[in-house]
C-alpha positions as a Markdown table, in Angstrom:
| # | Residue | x | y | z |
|---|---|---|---|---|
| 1 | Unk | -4.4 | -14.5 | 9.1 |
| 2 | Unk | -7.5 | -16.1 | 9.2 |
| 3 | Unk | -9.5 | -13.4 | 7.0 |
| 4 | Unk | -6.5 | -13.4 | 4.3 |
| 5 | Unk | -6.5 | -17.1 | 4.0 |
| 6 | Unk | -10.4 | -17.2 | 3.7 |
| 7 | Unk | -10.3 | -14.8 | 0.6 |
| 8 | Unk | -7.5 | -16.7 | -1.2 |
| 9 | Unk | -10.2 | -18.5 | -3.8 |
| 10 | Unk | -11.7 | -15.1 | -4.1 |
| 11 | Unk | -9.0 | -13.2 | -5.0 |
| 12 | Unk | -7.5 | -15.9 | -7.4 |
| 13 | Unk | -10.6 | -15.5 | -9.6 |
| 14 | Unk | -10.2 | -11.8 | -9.7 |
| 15 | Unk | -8.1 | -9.5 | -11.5 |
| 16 | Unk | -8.1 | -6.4 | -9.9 |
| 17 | Unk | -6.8 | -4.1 | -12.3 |
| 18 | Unk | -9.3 | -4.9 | -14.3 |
| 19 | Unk | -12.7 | -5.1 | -12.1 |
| 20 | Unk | -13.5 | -2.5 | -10.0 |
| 21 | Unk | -14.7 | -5.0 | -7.0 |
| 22 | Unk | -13.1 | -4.9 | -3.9 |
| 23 | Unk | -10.0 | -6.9 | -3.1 |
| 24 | Unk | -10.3 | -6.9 | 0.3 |
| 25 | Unk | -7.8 | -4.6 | 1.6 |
| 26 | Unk | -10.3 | -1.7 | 2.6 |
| 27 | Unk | -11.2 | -1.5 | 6.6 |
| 28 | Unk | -14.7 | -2.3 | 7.5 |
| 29 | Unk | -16.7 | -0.4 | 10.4 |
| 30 | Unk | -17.3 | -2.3 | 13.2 |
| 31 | Unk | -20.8 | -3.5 | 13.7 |
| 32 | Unk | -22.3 | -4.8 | 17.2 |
| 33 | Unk | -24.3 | -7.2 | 15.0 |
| 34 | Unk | -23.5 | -9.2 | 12.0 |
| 35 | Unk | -24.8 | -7.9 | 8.8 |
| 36 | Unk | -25.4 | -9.2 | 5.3 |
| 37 | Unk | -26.0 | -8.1 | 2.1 |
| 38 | Unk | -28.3 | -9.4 | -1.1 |
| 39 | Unk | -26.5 | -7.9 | -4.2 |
| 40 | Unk | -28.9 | -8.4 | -8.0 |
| 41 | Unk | -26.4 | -9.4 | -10.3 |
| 42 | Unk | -27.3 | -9.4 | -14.0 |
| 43 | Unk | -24.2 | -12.0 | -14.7 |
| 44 | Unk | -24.4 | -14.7 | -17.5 |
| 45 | Unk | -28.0 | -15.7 | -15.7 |
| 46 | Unk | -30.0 | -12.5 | -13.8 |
| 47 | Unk | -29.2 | -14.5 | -10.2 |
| 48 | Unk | -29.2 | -12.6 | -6.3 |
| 49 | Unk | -25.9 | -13.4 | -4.4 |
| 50 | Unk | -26.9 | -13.5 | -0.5 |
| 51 | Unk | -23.9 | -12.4 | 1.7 |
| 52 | Unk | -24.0 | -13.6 | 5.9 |
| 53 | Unk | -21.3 | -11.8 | 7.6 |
| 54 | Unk | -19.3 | -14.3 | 9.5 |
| 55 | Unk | -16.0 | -14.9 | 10.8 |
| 56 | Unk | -14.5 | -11.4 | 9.1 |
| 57 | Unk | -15.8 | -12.5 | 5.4 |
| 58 | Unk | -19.0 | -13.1 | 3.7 |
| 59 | Unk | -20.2 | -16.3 | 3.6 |
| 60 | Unk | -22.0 | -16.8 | -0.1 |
| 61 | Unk | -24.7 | -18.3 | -2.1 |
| 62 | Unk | -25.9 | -17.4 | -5.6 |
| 63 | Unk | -29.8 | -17.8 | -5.5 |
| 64 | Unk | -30.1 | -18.6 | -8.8 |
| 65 | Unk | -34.3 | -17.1 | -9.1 |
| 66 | Unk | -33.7 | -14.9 | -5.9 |
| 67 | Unk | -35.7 | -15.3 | -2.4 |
| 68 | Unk | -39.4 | -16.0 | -2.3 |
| 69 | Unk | -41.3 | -14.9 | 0.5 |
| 70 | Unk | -43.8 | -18.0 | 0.2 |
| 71 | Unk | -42.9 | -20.9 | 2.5 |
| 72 | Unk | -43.3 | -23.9 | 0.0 |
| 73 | Unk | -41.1 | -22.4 | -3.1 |
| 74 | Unk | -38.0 | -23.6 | -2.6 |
| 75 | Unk | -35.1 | -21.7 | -4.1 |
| 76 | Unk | -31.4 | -22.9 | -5.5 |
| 77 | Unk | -28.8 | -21.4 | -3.5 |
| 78 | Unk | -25.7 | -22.3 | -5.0 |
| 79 | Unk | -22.8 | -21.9 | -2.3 |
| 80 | Unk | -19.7 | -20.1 | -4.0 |
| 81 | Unk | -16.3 | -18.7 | -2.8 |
| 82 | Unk | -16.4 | -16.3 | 0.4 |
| 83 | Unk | -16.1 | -12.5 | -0.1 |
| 84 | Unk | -14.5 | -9.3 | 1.8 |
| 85 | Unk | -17.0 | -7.7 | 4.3 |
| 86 | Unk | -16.3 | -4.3 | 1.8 |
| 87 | Unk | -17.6 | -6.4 | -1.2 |
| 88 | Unk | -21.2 | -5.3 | 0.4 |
| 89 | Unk | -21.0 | -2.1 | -0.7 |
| 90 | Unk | -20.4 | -2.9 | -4.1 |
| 91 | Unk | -22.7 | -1.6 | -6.8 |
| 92 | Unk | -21.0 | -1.3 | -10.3 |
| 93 | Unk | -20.5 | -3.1 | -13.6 |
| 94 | Unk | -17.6 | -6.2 | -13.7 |
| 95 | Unk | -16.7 | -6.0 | -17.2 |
| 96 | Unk | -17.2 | -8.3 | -19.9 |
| 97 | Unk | -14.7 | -11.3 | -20.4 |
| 98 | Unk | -13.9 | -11.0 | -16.2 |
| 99 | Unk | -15.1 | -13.8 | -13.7 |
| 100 | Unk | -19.0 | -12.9 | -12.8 |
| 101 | Unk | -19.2 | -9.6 | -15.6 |
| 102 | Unk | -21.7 | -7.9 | -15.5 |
| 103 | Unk | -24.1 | -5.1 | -13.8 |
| 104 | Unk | -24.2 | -5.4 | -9.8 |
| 105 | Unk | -26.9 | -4.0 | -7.8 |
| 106 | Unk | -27.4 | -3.8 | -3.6 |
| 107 | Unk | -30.6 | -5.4 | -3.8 |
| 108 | Unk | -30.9 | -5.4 | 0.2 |
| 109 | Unk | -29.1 | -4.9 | 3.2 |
| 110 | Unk | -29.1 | -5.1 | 7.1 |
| 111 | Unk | -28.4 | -7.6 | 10.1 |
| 112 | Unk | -28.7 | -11.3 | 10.5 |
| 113 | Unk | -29.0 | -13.6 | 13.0 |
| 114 | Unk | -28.8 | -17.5 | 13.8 |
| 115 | Unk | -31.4 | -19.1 | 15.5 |
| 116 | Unk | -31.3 | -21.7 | 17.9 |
| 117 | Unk | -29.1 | -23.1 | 20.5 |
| 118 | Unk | -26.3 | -24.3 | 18.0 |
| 119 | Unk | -23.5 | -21.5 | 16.2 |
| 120 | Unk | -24.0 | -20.3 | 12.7 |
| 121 | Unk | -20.8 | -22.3 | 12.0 |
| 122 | Unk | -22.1 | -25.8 | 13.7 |
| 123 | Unk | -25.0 | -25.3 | 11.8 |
| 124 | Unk | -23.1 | -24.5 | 8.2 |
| 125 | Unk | -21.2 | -27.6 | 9.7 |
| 126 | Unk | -24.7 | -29.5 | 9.9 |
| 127 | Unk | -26.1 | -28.5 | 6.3 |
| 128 | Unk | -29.2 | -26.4 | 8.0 |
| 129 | Unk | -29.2 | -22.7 | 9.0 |
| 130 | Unk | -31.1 | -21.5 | 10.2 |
| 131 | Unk | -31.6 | -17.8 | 10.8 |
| 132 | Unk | -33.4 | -14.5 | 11.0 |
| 133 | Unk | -32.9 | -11.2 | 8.5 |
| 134 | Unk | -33.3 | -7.5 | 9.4 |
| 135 | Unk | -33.0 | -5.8 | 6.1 |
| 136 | Unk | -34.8 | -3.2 | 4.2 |
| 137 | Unk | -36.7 | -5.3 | 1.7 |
| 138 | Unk | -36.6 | -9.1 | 3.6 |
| 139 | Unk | -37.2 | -9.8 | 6.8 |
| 140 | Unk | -38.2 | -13.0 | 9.8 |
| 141 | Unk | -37.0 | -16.0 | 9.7 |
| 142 | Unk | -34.9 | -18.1 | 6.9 |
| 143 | Unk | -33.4 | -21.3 | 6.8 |
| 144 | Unk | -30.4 | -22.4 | 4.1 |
| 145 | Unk | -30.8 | -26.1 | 4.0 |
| 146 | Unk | -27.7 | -28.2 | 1.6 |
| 147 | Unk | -28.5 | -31.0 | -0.3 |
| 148 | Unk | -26.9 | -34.4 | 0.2 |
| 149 | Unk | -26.4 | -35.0 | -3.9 |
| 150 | Unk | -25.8 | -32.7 | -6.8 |
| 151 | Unk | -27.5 | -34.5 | -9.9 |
| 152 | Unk | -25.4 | -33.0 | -12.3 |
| 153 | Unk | -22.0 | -34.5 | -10.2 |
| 154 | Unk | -20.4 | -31.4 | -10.2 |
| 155 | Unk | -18.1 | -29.6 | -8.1 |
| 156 | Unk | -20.1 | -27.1 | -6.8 |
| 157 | Unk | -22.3 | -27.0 | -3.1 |
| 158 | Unk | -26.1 | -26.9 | -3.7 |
| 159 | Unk | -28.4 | -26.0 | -0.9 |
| 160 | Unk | -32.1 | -24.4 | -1.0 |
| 161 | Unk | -33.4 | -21.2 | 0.5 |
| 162 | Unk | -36.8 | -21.4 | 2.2 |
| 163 | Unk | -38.7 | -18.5 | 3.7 |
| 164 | Unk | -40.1 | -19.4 | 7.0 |
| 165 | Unk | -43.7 | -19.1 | 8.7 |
| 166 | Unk | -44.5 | -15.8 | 10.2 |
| 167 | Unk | -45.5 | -12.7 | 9.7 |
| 168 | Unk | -43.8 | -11.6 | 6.8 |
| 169 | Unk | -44.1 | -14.4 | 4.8 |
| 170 | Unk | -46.4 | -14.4 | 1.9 |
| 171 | Unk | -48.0 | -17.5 | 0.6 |
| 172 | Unk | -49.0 | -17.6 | -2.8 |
| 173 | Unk | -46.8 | -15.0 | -3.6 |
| 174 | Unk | -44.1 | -16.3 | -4.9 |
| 175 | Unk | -41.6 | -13.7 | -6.4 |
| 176 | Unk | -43.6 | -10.7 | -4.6 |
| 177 | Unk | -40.6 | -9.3 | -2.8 |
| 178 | Unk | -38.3 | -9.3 | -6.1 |
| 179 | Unk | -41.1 | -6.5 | -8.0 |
| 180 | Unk | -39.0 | -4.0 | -5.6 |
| 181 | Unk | -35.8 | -3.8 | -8.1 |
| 182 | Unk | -33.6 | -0.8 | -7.5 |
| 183 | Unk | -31.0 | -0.4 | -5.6 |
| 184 | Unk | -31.1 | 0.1 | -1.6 |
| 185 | Unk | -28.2 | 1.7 | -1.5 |
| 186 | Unk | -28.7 | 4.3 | -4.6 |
| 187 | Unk | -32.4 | 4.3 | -5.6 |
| 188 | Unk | -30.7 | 3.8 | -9.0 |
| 189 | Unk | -32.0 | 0.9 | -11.3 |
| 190 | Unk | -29.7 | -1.7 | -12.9 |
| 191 | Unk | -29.7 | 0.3 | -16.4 |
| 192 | Unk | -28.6 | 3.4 | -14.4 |
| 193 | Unk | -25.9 | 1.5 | -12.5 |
| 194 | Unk | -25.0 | -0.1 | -15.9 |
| 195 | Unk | -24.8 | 3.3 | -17.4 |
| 196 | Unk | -22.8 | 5.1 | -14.6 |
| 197 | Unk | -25.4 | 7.6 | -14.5 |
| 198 | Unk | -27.5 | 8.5 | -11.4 |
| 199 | Unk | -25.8 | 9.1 | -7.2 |
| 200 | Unk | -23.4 | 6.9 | -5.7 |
| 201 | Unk | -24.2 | 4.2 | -3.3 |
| 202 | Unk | -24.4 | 4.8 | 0.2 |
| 203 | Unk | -21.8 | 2.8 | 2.0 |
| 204 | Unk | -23.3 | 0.6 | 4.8 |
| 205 | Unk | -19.7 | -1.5 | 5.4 |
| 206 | Unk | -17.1 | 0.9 | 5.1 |
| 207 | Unk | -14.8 | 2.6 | 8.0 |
| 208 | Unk | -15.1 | 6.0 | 8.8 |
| 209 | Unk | -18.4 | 6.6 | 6.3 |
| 210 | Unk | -20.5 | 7.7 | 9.4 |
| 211 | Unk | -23.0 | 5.0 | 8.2 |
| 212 | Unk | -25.9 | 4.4 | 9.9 |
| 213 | Unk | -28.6 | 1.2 | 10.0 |
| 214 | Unk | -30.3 | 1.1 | 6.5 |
| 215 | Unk | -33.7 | 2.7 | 6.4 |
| 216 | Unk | -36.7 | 0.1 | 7.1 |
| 217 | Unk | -34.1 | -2.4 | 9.1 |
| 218 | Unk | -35.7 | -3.4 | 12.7 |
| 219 | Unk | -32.9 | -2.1 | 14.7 |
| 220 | Unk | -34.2 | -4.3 | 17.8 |
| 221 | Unk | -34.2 | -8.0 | 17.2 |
| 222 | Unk | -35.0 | -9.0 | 20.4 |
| 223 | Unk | -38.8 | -9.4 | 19.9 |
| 224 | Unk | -38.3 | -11.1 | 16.5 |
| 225 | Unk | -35.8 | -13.3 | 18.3 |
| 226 | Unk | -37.7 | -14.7 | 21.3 |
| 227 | Unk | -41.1 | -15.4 | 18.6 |
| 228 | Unk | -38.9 | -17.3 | 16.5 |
| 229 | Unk | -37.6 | -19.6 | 19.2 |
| 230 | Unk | -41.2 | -20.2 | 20.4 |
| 231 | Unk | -42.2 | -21.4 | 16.8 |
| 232 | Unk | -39.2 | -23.0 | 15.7 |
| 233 | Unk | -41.4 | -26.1 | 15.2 |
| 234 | Unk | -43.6 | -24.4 | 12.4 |
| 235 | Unk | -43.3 | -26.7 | 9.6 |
| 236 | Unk | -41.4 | -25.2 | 6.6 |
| 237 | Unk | -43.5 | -26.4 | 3.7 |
């Protein structure tokens, strides 16, 4: 099973009767659109793990300062193993001494899409996606761009996150959209989720939750889509 075989490096790291993270056995709802998740995570470093729904898993990066709405900062995005599609509704505390512990928030949420004439996976393939978000907090266009070299010669798969021109993004404003920091899912903040204290999470992923879109997701793309593709050759900064 393709799914199974794509979680293996995820659920080697993980020991699940310890951590309260998903192992991937849950059913997920299906969705007409892909969707994707940005989860705050208060780890060893405070870093933002972006989620892309794709081929039954989450394909992941750790944005090590989070994603900045101006066009010429350039963010670390530090590719890491995939993760279940249930891992998105995920809001909790990994405990201490586990792989990743610490405090995990659902930063934002929504639907994604690739842009252009070439497949998200020929374009992962390339080392440039280049795509459009939907979510509650970021939307318009993205693009996820790997690096040839890693300085430090290390095993690991670097590759930047840079907000496209358009509407929503905001030059000179560098960390604007990270001043929002509670939870999408909860309204709780990260000392609440820390504590246990506060409402559950709404599920956005899960089977049989009667979930709907997230509040503030553009639930028709179409416009977005066909702007994008006209401006495709906006330099990125």
């Amino acid at each position: 099973m393709v799914k199974a075989k794509g979680l293996a490096r995820y659920r080697a790291k993980r020991d699940f009767s310890k951590t309260d993270e998903p192992s991937g056995e849950h059913d997920v709802g299906a969705a007409t659109r892909l969707r994707f998740v940005i989860q705050r995570h208060a780890a060893r470093r405070l870093h933002y793990d972006l989620r892309l729904e794709l081929g039954g898993v989450f394909k992941s990066w750790a944005v090590t300062k989070g994603p900045s709405l101006d066009p010429k900062i350039k963010r670390l995005a530090v590719e890491v193993e995939d993760h279940p599609l249930d891992y998105g509704d995920f809001e909790g505390t990994i405990p201490k001494g586990e792989y990743g512990g610490g405090t995990v928030e659902v930063w934002d949420r929504g639907y994604w899409a690739p842009e252009g004439s070439q497949s998200a996976e020929q374009m992962l393939r390339k080392g440039e996606l280049t795509f459009a978000l939907y979510g509650v907090r970021l939307k318009g266009g993205w693009v996820l761009v790997r690096l040839r070299s890693d300085r430090d010669k290390s095993k690991r798969v670097n590759w930047l996150l840079i907000k496209r021109r358009d509407a929503f993004a905001r030059a000179g404003a560098a960390d604007a959209a990270l001043a929002d920091d509670r939870s999408v899912a909860s309204g709780r903040s990260m000392a609440e989720i820390a504590a246990g204290t506060g409402r559950r999470a709404r599920p956005f992923m899960r089977k049989g939750t009667g979930r709907s879109p997230p509040a503030g997701t553009d639930k028709s793309s179409g416009s977005h889509g066909r702007s994008a593709q006209r401006g495709r050759s906006a330099q990125r900064g």
